[in-house]
C-alpha positions in Angstrom: 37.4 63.6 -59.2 35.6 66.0 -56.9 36.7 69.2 -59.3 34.6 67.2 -61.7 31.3 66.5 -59.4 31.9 62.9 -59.9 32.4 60.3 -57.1 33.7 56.4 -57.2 32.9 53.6 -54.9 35.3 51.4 -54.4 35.5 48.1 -52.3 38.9 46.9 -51.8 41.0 45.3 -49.0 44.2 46.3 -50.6 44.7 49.4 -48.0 47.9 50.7 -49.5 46.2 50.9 -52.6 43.0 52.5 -51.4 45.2 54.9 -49.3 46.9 56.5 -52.1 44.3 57.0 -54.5 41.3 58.2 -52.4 40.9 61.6 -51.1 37.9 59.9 -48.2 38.0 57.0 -47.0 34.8 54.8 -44.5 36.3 51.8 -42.8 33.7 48.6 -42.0 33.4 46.1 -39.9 30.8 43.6 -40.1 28.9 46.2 -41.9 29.1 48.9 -39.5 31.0 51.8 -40.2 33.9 52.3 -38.0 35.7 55.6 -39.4 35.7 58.2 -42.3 37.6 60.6 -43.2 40.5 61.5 -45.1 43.1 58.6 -45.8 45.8 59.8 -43.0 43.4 60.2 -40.0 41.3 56.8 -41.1 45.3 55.3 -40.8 45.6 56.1 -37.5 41.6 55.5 -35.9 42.8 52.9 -33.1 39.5 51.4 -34.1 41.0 50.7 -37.7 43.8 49.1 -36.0 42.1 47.0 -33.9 39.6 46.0 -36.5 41.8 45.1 -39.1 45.1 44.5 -37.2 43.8 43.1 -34.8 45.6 45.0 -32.1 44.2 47.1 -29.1 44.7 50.2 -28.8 47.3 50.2 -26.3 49.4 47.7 -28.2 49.2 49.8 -31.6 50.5 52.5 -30.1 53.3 50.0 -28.2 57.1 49.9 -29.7 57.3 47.3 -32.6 59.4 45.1 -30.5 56.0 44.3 -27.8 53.1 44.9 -30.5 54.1 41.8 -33.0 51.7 41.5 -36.1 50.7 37.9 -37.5 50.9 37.3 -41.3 47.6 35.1 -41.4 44.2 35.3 -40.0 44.0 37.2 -36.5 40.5 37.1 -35.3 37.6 35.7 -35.2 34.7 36.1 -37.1 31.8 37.3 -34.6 28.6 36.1 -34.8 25.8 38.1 -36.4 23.3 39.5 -33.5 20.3 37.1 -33.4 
C-alpha cells in the first residue's frame, strides 16, 4: 500500500505470515523495539533470534545439529524495571 499513501498496523506473532505480506517490519520485546527494517534483514537481526528464539547469537549462527530449538515456551518472562 505505499503507492497508495496508506499504511496498516499490524500485531501478529504469526512471523511467516507477517514476513510475507509486509514491506517493513519493527520487532518488540517487552515493549522496546529491537529491529526495523525490511522483512529479510529483520529475519536475520541476531537480536530477533535471541528474543524470540531464544538462542544467542553464537548458537543461531551454529549448524542445526548444536543449535536445537524447543517447540514450547523458551524463556522467561523478565521482570518489569521497578
Amino acid at each position: 500500500m505505499p503507492d497508495a499513501g496508506c499504511a496498516v498496523v499490524l500485531v501478529e506473532h504469526h512471523v511467516d505470515f507477517v514476513m510475507g505480506i509486509a514491506d517493513r517490519v519493527v520487532v518488540l520485546d517487552f515493549g522496546h523495539v529491537i529491529s526495523a527494517g525490511a522483512p529479510d534483514e529483520v529475519r536475520r537481526d541476531p537480536r530477533v533470534e535471541e528474543a524470540y528464539l531464544g538462542l544467542s547469537a553464537a548458537a543461531a549462527n551454529a549448524p542445526a545439529s548444536i543449535a536445537t530449538r524447543s517447540p514450547g515456551p523458551i524463556r522467561r518472562a523478565r521482570r518489569a524495571p521497578a
